[in-house]
N, C-alpha and C positions, 0 to 999 in steps of 0.2 A: 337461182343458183343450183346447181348440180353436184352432189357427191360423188365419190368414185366407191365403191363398195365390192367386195368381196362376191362373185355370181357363184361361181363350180369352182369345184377342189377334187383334186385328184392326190390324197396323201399317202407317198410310200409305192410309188408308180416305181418296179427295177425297169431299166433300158435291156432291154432284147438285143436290140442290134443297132449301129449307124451304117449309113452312108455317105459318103463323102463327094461322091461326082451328083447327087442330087442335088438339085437349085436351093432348097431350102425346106425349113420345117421339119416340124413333129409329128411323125405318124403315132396315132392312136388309136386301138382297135374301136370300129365303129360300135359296138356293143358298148365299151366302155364310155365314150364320147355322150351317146343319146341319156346310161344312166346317170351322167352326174349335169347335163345338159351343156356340155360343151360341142358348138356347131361349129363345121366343115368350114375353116382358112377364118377363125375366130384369133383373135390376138389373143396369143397365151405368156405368160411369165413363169418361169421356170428355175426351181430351186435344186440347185442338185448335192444334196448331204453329205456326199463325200469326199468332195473336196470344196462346198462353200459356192461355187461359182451360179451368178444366177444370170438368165439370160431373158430377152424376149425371142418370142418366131409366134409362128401361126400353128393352127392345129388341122394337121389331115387325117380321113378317115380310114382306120387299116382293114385287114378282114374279119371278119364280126367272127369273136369268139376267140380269137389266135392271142388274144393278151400282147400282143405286138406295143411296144414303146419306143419309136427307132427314133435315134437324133440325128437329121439330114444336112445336106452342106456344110457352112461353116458352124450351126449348131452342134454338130459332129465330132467336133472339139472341146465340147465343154463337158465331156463327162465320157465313161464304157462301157462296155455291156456289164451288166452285173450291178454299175450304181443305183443310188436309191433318188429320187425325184420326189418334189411336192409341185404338180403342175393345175395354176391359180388362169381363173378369167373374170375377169369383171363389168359392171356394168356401173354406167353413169346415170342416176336417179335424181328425182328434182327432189331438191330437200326438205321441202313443203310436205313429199309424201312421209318420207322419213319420221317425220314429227309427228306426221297424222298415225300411223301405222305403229312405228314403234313409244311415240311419246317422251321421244326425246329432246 
């Protein structure tokens, strides 16, 4: 059996900018992305604080250093420049290790 577990956390991420004629996804600065280990078109869920709505898309890499948080095509919609984000990725672990590791 496998868990789903909590991998990278991105807490208090503001949106920079959207676009709307882009196919999809969340740009985030590549700097950002490698430190909390979230990889290039990784399935992200996304909380956005100021008005509640929470979403899935993927995560693409922006330009390293630019702090860039853009929310693309229909992502685009669920939040403005300015809101506050908590953007979550995860992974699926065998629960054998869980037990071993954490002792639970």
């Amino acid at each position: 059996m496998q868990v789903c577990l909590l991998k990278s956390k991105i807490h208090r991420a503001t949106i920079t900018d959207g676009n709307l004629k882009y196919e999809g996804s969340l740009t985030i600065a590549a700097d950002l992305m490698k430190k909390c280990g979230i990889i290039a078109y990784e399935r992200i869920l996304c909380s956005n604080m100021a008005n509640g709505n929470r979403f899935e898309t993927y995560a693409i890499p922006g330009d390293p250093g630019s702090g860039q948080i853009v929310l693309n095509g229909a992502a685009a919609f669920q939040g403005k420049r300015g809101d506050v984000l908590t953007i979550m990725s995860f992974a699926h672990v065998p629960k054998h290790r869980i037990v071993k590791e954490r002792g639970i």
